[in-house]
C-alpha positions in Angstrom: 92.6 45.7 129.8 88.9 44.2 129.3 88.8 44.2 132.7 89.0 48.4 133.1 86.8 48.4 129.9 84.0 46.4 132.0 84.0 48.7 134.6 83.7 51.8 132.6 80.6 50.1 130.5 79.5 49.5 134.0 79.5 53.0 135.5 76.3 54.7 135.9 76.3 58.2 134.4 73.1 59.2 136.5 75.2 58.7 139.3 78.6 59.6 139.6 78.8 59.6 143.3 79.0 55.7 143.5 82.0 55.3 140.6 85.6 54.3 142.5 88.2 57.0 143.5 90.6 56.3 140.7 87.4 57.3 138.0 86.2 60.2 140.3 89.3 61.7 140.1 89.9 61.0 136.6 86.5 62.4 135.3 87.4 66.0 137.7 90.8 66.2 135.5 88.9 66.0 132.5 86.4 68.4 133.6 89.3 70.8 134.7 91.3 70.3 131.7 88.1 71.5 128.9 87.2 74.5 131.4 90.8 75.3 131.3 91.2 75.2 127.6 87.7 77.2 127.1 88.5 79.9 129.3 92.0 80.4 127.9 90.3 80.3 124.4 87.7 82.9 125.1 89.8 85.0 127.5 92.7 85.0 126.3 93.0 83.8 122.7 89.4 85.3 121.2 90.5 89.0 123.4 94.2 88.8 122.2 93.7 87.7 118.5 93.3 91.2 117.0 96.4 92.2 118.1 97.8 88.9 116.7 96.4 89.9 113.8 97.8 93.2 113.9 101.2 92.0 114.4 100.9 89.3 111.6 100.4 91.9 109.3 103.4 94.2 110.4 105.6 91.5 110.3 104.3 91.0 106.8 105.0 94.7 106.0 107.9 94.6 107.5 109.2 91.7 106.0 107.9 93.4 102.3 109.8 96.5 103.1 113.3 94.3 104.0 112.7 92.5 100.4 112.8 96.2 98.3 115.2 97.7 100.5 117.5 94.5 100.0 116.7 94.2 95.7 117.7 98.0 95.5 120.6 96.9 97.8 121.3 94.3 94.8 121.0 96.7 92.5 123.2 99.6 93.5 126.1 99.4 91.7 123.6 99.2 88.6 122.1 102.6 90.1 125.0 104.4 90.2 127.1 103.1 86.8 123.4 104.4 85.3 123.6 107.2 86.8 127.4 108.0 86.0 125.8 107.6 82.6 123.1 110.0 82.7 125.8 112.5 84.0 128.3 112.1 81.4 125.5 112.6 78.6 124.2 115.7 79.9 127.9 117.1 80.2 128.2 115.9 76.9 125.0 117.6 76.3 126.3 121.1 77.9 129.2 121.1 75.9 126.9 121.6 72.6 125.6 124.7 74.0 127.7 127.8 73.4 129.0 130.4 76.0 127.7 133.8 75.4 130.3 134.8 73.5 130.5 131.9 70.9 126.5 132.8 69.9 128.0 135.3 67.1 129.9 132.9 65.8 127.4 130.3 65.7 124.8 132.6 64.4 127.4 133.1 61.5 127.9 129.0 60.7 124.0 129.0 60.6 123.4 131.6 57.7 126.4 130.2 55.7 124.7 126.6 55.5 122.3 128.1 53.4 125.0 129.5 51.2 127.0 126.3 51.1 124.2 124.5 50.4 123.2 126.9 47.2 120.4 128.5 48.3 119.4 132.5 48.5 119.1 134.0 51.6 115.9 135.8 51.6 115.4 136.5 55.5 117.7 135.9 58.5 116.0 137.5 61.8 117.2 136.5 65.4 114.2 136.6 67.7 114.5 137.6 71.4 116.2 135.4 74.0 113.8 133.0 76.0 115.0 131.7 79.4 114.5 128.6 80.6 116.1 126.6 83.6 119.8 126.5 83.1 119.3 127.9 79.2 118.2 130.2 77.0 116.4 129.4 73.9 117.3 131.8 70.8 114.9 131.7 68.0 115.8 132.7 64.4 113.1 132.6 61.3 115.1 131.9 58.1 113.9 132.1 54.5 115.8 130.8 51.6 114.9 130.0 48.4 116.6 127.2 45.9 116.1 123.7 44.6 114.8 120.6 46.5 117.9 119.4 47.2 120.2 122.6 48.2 117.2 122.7 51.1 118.1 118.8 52.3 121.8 120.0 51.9 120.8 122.8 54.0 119.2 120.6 56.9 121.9 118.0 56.8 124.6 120.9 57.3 122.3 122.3 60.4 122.7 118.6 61.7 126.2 118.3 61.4 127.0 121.5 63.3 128.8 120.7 66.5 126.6 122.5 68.7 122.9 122.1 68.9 120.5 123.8 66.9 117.0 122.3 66.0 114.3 123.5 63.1 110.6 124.4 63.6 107.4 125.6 61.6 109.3 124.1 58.8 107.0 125.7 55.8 108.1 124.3 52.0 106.4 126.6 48.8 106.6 127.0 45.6 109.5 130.7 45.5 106.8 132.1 42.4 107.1 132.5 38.8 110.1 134.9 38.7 112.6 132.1 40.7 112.3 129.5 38.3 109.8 126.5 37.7 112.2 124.0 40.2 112.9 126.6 42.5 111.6 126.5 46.7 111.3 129.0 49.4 112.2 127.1 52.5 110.6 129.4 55.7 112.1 128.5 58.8 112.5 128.8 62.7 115.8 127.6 63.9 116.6 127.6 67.6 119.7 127.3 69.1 120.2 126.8 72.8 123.2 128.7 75.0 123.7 127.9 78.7 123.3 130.2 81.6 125.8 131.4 83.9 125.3 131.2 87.3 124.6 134.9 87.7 122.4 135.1 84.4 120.3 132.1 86.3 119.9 133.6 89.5 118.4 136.4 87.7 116.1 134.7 86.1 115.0 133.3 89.1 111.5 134.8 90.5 112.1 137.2 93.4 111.2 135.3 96.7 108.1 136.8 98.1 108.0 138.1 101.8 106.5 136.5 104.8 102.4 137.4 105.0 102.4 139.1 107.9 100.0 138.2 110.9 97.1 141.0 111.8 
């Protein structure tokens, strides 16, 4: 081993012709093996490493993608018992509104509230139907007058009525002199709601307008 350490001190770098075979040889494979790695580096590996690049970061998409796709997998059943929820609540929901024929009758339970509750009916107007999606929206301004607490009697018997009716523009006054010093005139807009057939929804559906046609 000193030996072959001797006779590499002892070679002359000036003048490679005169070193033995064996280190000739040796220094060529050296010299092969960094041209090698340098052309494959700036040939291959420098031209090819945007597309490495490029496919790095699909696989990283990719790989992003597979993770939601498989958590929502996870999460299916939870989906679906949520949305069997949502459905039974709005068919629950549906159920509150009456048919067209039960609107009389529910028109009726809303102006005796305000006689069970003890207060004078003063004004009791339907307004005109509004449609909407599925339902229409019917609009009634009420005014009664009585004491403080036939009006919350009032409100709490619109609340407890099995289908769904809601109060706006709720307006609380003094009724005058004549009605009595602890006497109120409650005015009023109560709206019930009452789902559409199909036909009545079609209707209310905008016409489809034509094709432009081509000049």
């Amino acid at each position: 081993m000193a030996s072959l350490l001797e006779e590499i001190q002892a070679l002359d770098p000036n003048d490679p012709g005169r070193w033995p075979a064996a280190f000739r040889a040796g220094a060529v494979a050296v010299i092969f093996v960094v041209a090698a790695a340098a052309i494959t580096y700036f040939w291959a590996w420098n031209r090819n490493k945007p597309q490495l690049d490029a496919a790095r970061a699909e696989e990283q998409q990719l790989l992003d993608t597979l993770t939601t796709k498989a958590r929502k997998a996870a999460n299916l059943d939870a989906y679906k018992a949520q949305l069997q929820e949502i459905e039974q609540s709005f068919g629950a929901m549906l159920r509150q509104l009456p048919n067209k024929t039960e609107v009389p009758n529910l028109l009726t339970d809303i102006s005796q509230q305000g006689a069970g509750a003890g207060l004078e009916q003063k004004l009791f107007q339907p307004g005109a139907q509004i449609n909407k999606d599925f339902y229409a929206e019917l609009p009634i301004k009420i005014r009664l007058t009585g004491s403080y607490h036939a009006i919350g009697n009032f409100v709490s018997g619109i609340a407890a009525l099995p289908r769904i009716v809601t109060l706006h523009d709720i307006e609380v006054a003094p009724a005058g002199r004549d009605a009595g010093p602890d006497q109120l005139q409650l005015d009023v807009t109560a709206k019930t709601y009452r789902y559409l057939d199909e036909d009545e929804q079609a209707a209310a559906q905008p016409p489809a307008r034509p094709p432009a046609r081509r000049r």
